[in-house]
C-alpha positions in Angstrom: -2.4 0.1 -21.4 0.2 -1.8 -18.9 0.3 -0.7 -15.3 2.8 1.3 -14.3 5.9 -0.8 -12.0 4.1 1.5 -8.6 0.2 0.8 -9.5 0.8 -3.1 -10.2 3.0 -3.1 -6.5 0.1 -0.6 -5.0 -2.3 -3.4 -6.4 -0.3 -6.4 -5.3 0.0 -4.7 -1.9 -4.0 -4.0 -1.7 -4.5 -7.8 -2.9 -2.1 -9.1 0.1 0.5 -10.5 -2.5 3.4 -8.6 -1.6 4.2 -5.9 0.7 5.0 -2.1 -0.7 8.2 -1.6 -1.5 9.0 -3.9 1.4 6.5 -2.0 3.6 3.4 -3.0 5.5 0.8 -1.0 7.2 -2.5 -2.2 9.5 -4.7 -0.8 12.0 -6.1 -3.7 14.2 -9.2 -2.2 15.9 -9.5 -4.0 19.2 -7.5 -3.5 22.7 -4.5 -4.9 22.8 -3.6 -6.9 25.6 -0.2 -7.7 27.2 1.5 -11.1 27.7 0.5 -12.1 30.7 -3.3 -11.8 30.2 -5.9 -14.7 30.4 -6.8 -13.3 26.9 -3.4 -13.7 25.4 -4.4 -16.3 23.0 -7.9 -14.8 21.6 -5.7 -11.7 21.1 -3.2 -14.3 19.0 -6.2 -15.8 17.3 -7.8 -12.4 16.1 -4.8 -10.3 15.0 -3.9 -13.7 13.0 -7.6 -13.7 11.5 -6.9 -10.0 10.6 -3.8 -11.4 8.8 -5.5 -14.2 6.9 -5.7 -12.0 3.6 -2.1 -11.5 4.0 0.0 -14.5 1.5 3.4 -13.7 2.0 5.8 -13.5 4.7 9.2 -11.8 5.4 12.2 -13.8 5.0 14.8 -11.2 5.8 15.3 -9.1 8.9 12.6 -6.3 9.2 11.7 -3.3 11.5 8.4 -3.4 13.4 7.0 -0.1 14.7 4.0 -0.7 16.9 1.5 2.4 17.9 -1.0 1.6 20.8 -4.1 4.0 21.4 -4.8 3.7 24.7 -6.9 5.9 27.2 -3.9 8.0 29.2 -6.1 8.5 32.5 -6.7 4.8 33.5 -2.8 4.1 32.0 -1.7 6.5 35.2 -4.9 6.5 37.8 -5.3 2.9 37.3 -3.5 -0.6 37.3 -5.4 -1.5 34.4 -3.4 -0.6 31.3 0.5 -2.5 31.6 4.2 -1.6 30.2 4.6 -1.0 27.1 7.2 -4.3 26.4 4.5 -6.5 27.6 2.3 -5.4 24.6 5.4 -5.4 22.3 6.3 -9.4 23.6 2.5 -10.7 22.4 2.6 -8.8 19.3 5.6 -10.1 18.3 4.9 -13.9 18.8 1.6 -13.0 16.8 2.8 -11.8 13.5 5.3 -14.7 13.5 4.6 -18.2 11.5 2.8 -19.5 8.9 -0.4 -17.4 9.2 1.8 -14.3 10.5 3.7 -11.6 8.7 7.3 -13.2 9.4 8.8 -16.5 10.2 10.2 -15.7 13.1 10.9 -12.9 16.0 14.4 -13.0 15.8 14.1 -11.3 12.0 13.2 -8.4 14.2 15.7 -5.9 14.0 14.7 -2.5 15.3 11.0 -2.8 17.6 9.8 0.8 18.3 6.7 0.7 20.5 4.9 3.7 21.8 1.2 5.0 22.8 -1.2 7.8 22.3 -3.6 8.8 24.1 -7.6 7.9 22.9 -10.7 8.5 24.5 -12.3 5.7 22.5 -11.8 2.0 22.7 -8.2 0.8 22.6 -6.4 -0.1 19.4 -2.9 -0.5 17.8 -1.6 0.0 14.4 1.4 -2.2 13.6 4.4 -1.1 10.5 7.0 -3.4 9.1 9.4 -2.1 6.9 12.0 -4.5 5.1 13.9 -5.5 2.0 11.8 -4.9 -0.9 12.6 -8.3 -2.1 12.9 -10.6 0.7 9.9 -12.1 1.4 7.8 -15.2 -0.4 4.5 -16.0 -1.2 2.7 -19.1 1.1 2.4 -21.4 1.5 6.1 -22.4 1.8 8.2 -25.1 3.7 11.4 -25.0 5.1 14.0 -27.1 3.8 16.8 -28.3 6.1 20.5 -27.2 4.7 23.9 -29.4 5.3 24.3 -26.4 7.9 21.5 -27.9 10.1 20.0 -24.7 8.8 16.4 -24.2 7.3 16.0 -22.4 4.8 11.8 -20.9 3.6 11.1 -22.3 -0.3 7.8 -21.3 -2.4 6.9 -22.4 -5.6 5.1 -19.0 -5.9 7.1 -16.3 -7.4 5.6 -12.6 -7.6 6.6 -10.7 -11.0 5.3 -7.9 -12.6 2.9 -10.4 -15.2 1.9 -11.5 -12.0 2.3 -14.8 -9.5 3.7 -17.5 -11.5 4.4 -21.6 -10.0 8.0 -22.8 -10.2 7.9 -26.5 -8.8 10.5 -26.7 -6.1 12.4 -29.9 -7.2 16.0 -31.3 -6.5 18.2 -29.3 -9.0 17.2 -26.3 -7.0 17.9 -27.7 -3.7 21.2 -29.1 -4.6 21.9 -25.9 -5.8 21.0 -23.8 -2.5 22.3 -26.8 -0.5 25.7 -26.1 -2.7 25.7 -22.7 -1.4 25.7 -23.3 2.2 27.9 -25.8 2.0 30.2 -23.9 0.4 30.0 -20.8 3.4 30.1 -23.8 6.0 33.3 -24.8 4.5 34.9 -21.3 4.3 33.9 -20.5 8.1 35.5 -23.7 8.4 38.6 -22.7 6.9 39.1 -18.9 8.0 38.6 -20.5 11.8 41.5 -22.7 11.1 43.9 -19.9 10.1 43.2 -18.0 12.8 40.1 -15.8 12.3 38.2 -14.7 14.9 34.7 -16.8 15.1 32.5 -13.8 14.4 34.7 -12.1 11.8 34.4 -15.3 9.9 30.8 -15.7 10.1 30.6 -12.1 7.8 33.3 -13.0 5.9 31.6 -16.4 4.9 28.7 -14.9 4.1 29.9 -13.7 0.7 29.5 -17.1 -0.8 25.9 -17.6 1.6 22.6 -17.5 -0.2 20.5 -13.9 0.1 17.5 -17.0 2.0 17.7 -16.6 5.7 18.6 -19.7 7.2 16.5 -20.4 10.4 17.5 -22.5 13.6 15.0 -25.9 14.0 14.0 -24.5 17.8 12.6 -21.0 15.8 10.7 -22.9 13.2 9.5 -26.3 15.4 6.3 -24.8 16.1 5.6 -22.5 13.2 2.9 -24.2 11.5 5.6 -24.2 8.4 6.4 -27.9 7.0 9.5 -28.6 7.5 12.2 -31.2 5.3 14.6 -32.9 6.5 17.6 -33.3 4.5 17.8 -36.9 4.6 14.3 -36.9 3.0 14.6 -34.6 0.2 17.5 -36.2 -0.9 17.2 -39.8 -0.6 13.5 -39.7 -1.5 14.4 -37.8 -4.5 12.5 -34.6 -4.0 10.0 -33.1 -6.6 
């Protein structure tokens, strides 16, 4: 007998190949730390290990709710414990990049921190909450638009029969690179009759493709390959 559409997306979700309904839930059980510390990056380098079973990523702008446990009388009696946005800033920068949760920060759309008090060792439970569609199985690479835009690319593809391999090739470049070039050229023209710059932005969208495009600075250091436009079209991409 076939799964039901919820058991094979609770499955998927248990195996790390797709989130729940656009939803993701962990408990990380070790102290978290705030950005300043001298153990900033082993904090990076473990909640990033936690994440290894993870093989997707967000593409699309998501809220993060973040929940530390942390002991309430050395938070006030002592200067041990710090503010709450100095947890929120490491966090952040850790679930971001190839081995994190979403390509970048600035997908970040709502951030709610907050802490509870525990009389055990400090911990933190982190919850995401997006589209149910917009993310993409790794690994993927970022292709550079005629926007200067780059846009995330998988030849994975989640269904309901399970993850199937769709070679990424140039017909389907052209055709995403056709896209933003047409809502480059419509921003283009609405700015010329008039339009205020960030009325025409929206208004452009319409013809945009659903694929986030990213800035080079957000995605330089992501661990993501990027392409450069010149290369997947004069080298003929497949």
């Amino acid at each position: 007998m076939q799964d039901e559409p919820w058991e094979i997306e609770q499955k998927g979700y248990e195996r790390g190949t797709n989130p729940l309904l656009g939803r993701f839930s962990r408990t990380f059980n070790f102290d978290p730390v705030p950005y300043g510390s001298s153990q900033r990056n082993n904090f990076k380098e473990q909640l990033k290990k936690d994440l290894i079973d993870i093989n997707y990523v967000y593409f699309g702008e998501v809220k993060l709710e973040i929940i530390l446990y942390l002991n309430e009388q050395k938070r006030y009696e002592t200067p041990d414990l710090a503010d709450l946005d100095n947890y929120a800033k490491l966090i952040c920068d850790s679930l971001k990049g190839s081995d994190g949760i979403f390509i970048d920060d600035c997908q970040i759309q709502s951030l709610n921190i907050s802490w509870i008090d525990t009389t055990k060792k400090g911990y933190f439970e982190i919850n995401i909450s997006g589209h149910p569609d917009e993310y993409l199985m790794k690994p993927l690479k970022m292709y550079e638009m005629e926007n200067s835009l780059y846009y995330p690319l998988s030849d994975k593809i989640w269904t309901t029969e399970g993850i199937i391999e769709e070679p990424i090739d140039t017909e389907l470049l052209n055709i995403l690179n056709k896209m933003v070039s047409n809502s480059k050229k419509r921003r283009h023209y609405l700015r010329m009759e008039g339009i205020e710059q960030n009325r025409a932005y929206f208004l452009s969208r319409y013809l945009a493709p659903i694929l986030t495009g990213f800035h080079k600075n957000r995605v330089i250091d992501s661990g993501f390959e990027l392409v450069e436009l010149e290369n997947w079209k004069e080298n003929n991409f497949v």
